[in-house]
C-alpha positions as CSV (number, residue, x, y, z in Angstrom):
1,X,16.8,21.5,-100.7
2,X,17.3,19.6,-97.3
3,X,17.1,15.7,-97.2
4,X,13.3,16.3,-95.0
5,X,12.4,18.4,-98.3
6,X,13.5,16.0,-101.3
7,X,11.3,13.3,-99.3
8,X,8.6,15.5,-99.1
9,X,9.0,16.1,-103.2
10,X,9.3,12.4,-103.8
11,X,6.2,11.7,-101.6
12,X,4.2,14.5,-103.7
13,X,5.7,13.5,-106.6
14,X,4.1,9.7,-106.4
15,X,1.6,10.5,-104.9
16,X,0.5,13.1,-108.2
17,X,1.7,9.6,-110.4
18,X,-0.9,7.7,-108.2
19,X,-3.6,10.3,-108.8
20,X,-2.9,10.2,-112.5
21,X,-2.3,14.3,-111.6
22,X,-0.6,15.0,-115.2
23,X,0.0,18.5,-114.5
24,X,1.4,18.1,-111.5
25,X,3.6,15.2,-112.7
26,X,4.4,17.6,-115.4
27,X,5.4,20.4,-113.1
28,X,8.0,17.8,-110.8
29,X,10.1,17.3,-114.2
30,X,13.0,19.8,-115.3
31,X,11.6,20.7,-119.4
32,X,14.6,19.0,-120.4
33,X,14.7,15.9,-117.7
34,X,15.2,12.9,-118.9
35,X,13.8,9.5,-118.2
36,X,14.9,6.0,-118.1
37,X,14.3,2.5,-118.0
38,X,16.2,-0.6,-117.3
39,X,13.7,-2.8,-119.3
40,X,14.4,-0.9,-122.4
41,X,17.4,0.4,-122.1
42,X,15.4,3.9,-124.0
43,X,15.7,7.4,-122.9
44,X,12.7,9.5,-122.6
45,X,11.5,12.8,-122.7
46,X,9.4,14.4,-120.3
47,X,6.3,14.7,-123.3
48,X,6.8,10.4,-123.7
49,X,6.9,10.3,-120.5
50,X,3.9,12.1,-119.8
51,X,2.4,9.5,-122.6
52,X,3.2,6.7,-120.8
53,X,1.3,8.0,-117.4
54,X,-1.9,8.7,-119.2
55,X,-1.6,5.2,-120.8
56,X,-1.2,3.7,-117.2
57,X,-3.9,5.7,-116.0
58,X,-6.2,4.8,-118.7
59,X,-5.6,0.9,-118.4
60,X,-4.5,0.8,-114.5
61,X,-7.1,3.1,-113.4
62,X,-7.1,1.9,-109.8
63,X,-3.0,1.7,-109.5
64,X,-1.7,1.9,-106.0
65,X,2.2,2.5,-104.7
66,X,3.2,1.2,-101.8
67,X,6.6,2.7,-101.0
68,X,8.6,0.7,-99.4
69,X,11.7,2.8,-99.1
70,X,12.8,6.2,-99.4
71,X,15.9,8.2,-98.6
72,X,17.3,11.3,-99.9
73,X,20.6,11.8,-101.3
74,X,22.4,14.9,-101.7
75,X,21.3,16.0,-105.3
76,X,17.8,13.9,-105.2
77,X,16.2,10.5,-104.1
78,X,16.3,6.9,-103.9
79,X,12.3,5.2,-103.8
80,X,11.8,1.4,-103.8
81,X,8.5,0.6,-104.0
82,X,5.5,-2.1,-105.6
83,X,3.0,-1.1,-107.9
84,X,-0.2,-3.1,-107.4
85,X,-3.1,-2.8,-109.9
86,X,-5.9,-4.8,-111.6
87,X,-5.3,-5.5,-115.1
88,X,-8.4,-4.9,-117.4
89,X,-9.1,-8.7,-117.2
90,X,-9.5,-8.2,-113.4
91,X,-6.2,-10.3,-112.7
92,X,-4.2,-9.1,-109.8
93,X,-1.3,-7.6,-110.8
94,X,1.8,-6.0,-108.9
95,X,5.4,-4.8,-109.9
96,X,8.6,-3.9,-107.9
97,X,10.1,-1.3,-108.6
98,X,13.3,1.3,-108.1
99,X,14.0,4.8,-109.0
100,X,16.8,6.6,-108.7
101,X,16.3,10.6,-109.1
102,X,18.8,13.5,-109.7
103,X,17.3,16.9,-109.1
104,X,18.5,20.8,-109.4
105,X,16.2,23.6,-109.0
106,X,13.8,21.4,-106.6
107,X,12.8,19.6,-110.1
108,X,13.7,16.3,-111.6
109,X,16.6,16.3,-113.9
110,X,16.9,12.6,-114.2
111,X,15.1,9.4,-113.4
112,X,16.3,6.3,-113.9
113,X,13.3,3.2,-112.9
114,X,14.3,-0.1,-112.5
115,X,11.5,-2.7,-112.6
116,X,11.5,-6.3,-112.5
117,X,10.6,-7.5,-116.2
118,X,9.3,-10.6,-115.5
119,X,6.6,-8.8,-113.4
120,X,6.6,-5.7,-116.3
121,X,5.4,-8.5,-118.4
122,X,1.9,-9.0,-117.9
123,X,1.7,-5.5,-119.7
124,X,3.0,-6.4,-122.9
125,X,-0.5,-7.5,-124.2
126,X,-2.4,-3.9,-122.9
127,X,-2.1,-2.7,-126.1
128,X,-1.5,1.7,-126.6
Protein backbone atom coordinates (compact mmCIF):
# COMPACT_ATOMS: atom_id res chain seq x y z
CA UNK A 1 0.00 0.00 0.00
CA UNK A 2 1.24 3.62 -0.61
CA UNK A 3 1.24 6.24 2.31
CA UNK A 4 -2.11 8.15 0.16
CA UNK A 5 -3.66 4.48 0.49
CA UNK A 6 -3.18 3.57 4.37
CA UNK A 7 -4.80 7.21 4.94
CA UNK A 8 -7.47 6.40 2.80
CA UNK A 9 -7.89 2.83 4.95
CA UNK A 10 -7.63 4.69 8.24
CA UNK A 11 -10.23 7.37 7.08
CA UNK A 12 -12.68 4.40 6.03
CA UNK A 13 -11.69 2.55 8.82
CA UNK A 14 -13.18 5.37 11.43
CA UNK A 15 -15.32 6.49 9.65
CA UNK A 16 -17.18 2.50 9.64
CA UNK A 17 -16.25 2.83 13.72
CA UNK A 18 -18.35 6.11 13.64
CA UNK A 19 -21.22 4.58 11.71
CA UNK A 20 -21.25 1.72 14.17
CA UNK A 21 -20.58 -0.35 10.53
CA UNK A 22 -19.66 -3.81 12.40
CA UNK A 23 -19.11 -5.60 9.32
CA UNK A 24 -17.07 -3.36 7.88
CA UNK A 25 -15.03 -2.77 11.10
CA UNK A 26 -14.91 -6.45 11.01
CA UNK A 27 -13.52 -6.65 7.47
CA UNK A 28 -10.51 -3.79 8.32
CA UNK A 29 -9.10 -6.37 10.99
CA UNK A 30 -6.59 -9.26 10.07
CA UNK A 31 -8.75 -12.74 11.76
CA UNK A 32 -6.02 -12.95 14.02
CA UNK A 33 -5.20 -8.99 14.78
CA UNK A 34 -4.88 -8.00 17.88
CA UNK A 35 -5.99 -5.10 19.96
CA UNK A 36 -4.81 -3.04 22.75
CA UNK A 37 -5.25 -0.67 25.30
CA UNK A 38 -3.07 1.45 27.45
CA UNK A 39 -5.90 1.86 30.11
CA UNK A 40 -5.85 -1.85 30.73
CA UNK A 41 -2.94 -2.98 29.81
CA UNK A 42 -5.40 -6.25 27.99
CA UNK A 43 -5.00 -7.65 24.68
CA UNK A 44 -7.92 -8.23 22.57
CA UNK A 45 -9.29 -10.16 19.98
CA UNK A 46 -10.91 -9.06 17.06
CA UNK A 47 -14.54 -10.94 18.34
CA UNK A 48 -13.93 -8.64 21.96
CA UNK A 49 -13.18 -6.13 20.08
CA UNK A 50 -16.10 -6.29 17.94
CA UNK A 51 -18.03 -6.46 21.52
CA UNK A 52 -16.79 -3.46 22.67
CA UNK A 53 -17.97 -1.34 19.38
CA UNK A 54 -21.55 -2.63 19.58
CA UNK A 55 -21.44 -1.69 23.33
CA UNK A 56 -20.25 1.93 22.32
CA UNK A 57 -22.76 2.07 19.73
CA UNK A 58 -25.51 0.99 21.96
CA UNK A 59 -24.74 3.53 24.77
CA UNK A 60 -22.86 6.36 22.53
CA UNK A 61 -25.26 6.27 19.82
CA UNK A 62 -24.51 9.72 18.50
CA UNK A 63 -20.44 9.30 18.87
CA UNK A 64 -18.41 11.60 16.61
CA UNK A 65 -14.45 11.56 15.80
CA UNK A 66 -12.83 14.37 15.07
CA UNK A 67 -9.36 13.43 13.70
CA UNK A 68 -7.04 15.60 14.48
CA UNK A 69 -3.99 13.90 13.05
CA UNK A 70 -3.09 11.26 10.65
CA UNK A 71 0.05 10.07 8.91
CA UNK A 72 1.08 6.96 7.43
CA UNK A 73 3.94 4.96 8.30
CA UNK A 74 5.54 2.36 6.30
CA UNK A 75 3.74 -0.83 7.64
CA UNK A 76 0.34 1.23 8.82
CA UNK A 77 -0.86 4.41 10.57
CA UNK A 78 -0.60 6.85 13.32
CA UNK A 79 -4.46 8.72 14.14
CA UNK A 80 -4.84 11.19 17.06
CA UNK A 81 -8.05 12.13 17.43
CA UNK A 82 -11.19 13.19 20.27
CA UNK A 83 -14.17 11.21 20.61
CA UNK A 84 -17.10 13.40 21.55
CA UNK A 85 -20.45 11.94 22.61
CA UNK A 86 -23.48 12.35 24.97
CA UNK A 87 -23.54 10.00 27.70
CA UNK A 88 -27.07 8.49 28.32
CA UNK A 89 -27.63 11.16 31.19
CA UNK A 90 -27.26 13.74 28.32
CA UNK A 91 -23.73 15.05 29.78
CA UNK A 92 -21.30 16.12 27.29
CA UNK A 93 -18.69 13.89 27.02
CA UNK A 94 -15.29 13.78 24.90
CA UNK A 95 -12.08 11.70 24.99
CA UNK A 96 -8.59 12.05 23.34
CA UNK A 97 -7.32 9.58 21.93
CA UNK A 98 -4.22 7.74 19.97
CA UNK A 99 -3.77 4.74 17.91
CA UNK A 100 -1.09 3.32 16.56
CA UNK A 101 -1.76 0.62 13.68
CA UNK A 102 0.43 -2.11 12.03
CA UNK A 103 -1.05 -3.56 8.88
CA UNK A 104 0.01 -6.47 6.20
CA UNK A 105 -2.25 -7.49 3.53
CA UNK A 106 -4.06 -3.93 3.46
CA UNK A 107 -5.67 -5.21 7.00
CA UNK A 108 -5.00 -4.47 10.55
CA UNK A 109 -2.63 -6.66 12.24
CA UNK A 110 -2.31 -4.65 15.37
CA UNK A 111 -3.77 -1.64 17.14
CA UNK A 112 -2.60 -0.28 20.01
CA UNK A 113 -5.25 2.92 21.41
CA UNK A 114 -4.05 5.17 23.86
CA UNK A 115 -6.64 7.22 25.67
CA UNK A 116 -6.56 9.58 28.42
CA UNK A 117 -8.16 7.65 31.54
CA UNK A 118 -9.13 10.38 33.40
CA UNK A 119 -11.47 11.32 30.44
CA UNK A 120 -12.17 7.17 29.80
CA UNK A 121 -13.64 7.57 33.12
CA UNK A 122 -16.96 8.89 32.92
CA UNK A 123 -17.59 5.32 31.34
CA UNK A 124 -16.97 3.24 34.09
CA UNK A 125 -20.58 3.58 35.40
CA UNK A 126 -22.29 2.67 31.67
CA UNK A 127 -22.66 -0.61 32.74
CA UNK A 128 -22.38 -3.86 29.75
Amino acid sequence: MTDAERIAFARRFVAAIQAGDAETVRACYAPDAKIWHNIDNVEQTVDQNMKSLDWFVRKLPDRLYTVQRVEALPDGFVQQHVLSATLPDGTPWKMSACVVVRMADGRITRLDEYIDSAEAGALRGLGR
